[in-house]
N, C-alpha and C positions, 0 to 999 in steps of 0.2 A: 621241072621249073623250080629254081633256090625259092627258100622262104620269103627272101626279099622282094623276089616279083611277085610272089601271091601277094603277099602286103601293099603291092604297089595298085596291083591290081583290084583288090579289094577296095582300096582307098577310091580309086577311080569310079568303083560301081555303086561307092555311098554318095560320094560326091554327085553324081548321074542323080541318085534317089531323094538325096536332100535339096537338091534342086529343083524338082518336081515336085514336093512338099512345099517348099518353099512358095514355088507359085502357086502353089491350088491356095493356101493359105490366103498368097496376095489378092488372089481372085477374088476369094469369101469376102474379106476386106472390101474390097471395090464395090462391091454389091449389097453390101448390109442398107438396109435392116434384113434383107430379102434372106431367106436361107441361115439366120441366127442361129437359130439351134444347131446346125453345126458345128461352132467355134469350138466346142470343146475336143472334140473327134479329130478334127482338121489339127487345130493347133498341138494334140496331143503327137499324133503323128509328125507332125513335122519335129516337134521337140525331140521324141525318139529316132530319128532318122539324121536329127543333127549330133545328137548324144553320142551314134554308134560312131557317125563320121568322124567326130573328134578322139573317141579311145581308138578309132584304128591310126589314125594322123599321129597320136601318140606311139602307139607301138612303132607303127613305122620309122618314127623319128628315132625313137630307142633302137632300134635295130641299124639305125645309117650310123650312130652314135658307138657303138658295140663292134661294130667292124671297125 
């Protein structure tokens, strides 16, 4: 498999993961006060999970870029 499809592929399996963060997050939200003390945990996760999905959206870009 070229470097391009793992990137692409990768891109795909954060995308999956920060979407899944995304809603748990949503959920918390919906539900407060109930379960507060999670926000930081929740929110930190999603923030990490959106962070990786944008440096790999970057590379990949740089790589479609470079061809």
């Amino acid at each position: 498999m070229s470097d391009f499809k793992k990137l692409q592929k990768k891109v795909r399996t954060l995308q999956s993961r920060a979407g899944t963060a995304k809603m748990e997050l949503h959920d918390l939200a919906e539900d407060l006060p109930v379960n507060w003390t999670e926000i930081k945990v929740v929110a930190k996760k999603t923030f990490d999970a959106i962070a990786e999905l944008d440096a790999a959206k970057r590379e990949l870009s740089a790589s479609e870029n470079s061809s």
